[in-house]
N, C-alpha and C positions, 0 to 999 in steps of 0.2 A: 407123952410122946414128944414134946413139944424141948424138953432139958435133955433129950438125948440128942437131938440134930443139934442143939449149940455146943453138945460136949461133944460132937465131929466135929464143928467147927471149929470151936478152941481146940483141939487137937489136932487140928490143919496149920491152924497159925501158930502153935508150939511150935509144928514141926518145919515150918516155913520160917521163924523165927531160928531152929536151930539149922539152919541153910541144908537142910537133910534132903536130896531130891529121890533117895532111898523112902524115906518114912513119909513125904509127900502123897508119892508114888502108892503109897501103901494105904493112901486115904481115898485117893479116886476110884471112882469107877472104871471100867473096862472104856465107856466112850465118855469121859467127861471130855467138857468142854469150858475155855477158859476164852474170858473176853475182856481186851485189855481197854482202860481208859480211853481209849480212840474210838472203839466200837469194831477193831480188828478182833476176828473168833480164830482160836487154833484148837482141834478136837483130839482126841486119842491119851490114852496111858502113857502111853510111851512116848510121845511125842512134846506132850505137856514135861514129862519128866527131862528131859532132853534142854525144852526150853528154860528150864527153872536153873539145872545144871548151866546153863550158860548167863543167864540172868546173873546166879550168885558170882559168878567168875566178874561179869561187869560191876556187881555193888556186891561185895566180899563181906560189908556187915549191913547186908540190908537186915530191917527191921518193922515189924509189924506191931503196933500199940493198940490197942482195942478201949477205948472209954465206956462201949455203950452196945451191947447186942441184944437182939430180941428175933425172935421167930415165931412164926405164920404155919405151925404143921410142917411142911420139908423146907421153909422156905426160911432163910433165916439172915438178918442184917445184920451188919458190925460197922461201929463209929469209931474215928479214931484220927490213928496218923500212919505216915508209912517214911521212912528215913533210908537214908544208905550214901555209903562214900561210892562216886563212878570211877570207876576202874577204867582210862582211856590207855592208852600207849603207853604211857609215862607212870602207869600203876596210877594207886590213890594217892589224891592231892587233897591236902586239906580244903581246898577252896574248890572242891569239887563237891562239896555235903549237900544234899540233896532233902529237903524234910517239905512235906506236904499235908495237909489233912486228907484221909481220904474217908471211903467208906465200901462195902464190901456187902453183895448179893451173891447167895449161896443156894446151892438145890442141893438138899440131901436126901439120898434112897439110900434102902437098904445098911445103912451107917455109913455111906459113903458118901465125898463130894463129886453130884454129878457136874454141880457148873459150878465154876468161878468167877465173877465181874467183879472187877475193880471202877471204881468211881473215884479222880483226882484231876486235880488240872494242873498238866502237867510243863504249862508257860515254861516256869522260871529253870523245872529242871529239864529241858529241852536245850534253854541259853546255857546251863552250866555244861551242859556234855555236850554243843556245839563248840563251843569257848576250848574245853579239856581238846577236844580231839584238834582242833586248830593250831592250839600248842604242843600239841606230842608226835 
């Protein structure tokens, strides 16, 4: 049981890797719920698809790196990193690059992601897209 909720997972983060908020979309649940680094929750299909579609519009090659997963029955972890150029006013700046370690708590039912939480801290890229939007 336990290699099929990581192989929904890695096929979350393929599909969040190939900025698909289509194929995303196609991995959640009906009421997944997604809870950013802050500890901010946003719920729903559609709504999560909606915010991802706008996310990629902000980091156009964001990117997800995975080193290290393991899963607990539905429950399942990912180590790694997460990267992306911010996309302010002025389009992407190189000196907008964004790279963090993060790490990633996952609930899978029925082959699908019911939640997403990201774990990063997200200091330095906060200064860089404060910094972007002041100059654009």
């Amino acid at each position: 049981m336990t290699s099929n909720e990581i192989k929904v997972v890695e096929a979350f983060v393929a599909a969040i890797n190939r900025r698909s908020p289509r194929d995303i979309s196609e991995l959640m649940t009906e009421d997944h719920t997604f809870v950013d680094s802050r500890g901010r929750v946003e719920s729903g299909r559609e709504n999560m698809t909606a915010g991802w579609t706008e996310y990629f519009r902000m980091f156009p090659d964001y990117r997800i790196v995975v080193e290290s997963i393991l899963a607990d029955g539905p429950l399942v972890a990912a180590f790694g990193s997460a990267c992306g150029t911010y996309c302010g006013a002025r389009g992407p700046v190189p000196g907008n690059r964004i790279e963090m370690p993060a790490a990633w708590r996952a609930v899978v039912r029925d082959g699908k992601v019911e939640r997403w939480q990201v774990y990063a801290d997200w200091t330095e890229g906060t200064r860089i897209i404060a910094a972007a939007d002041a100059a654009g």
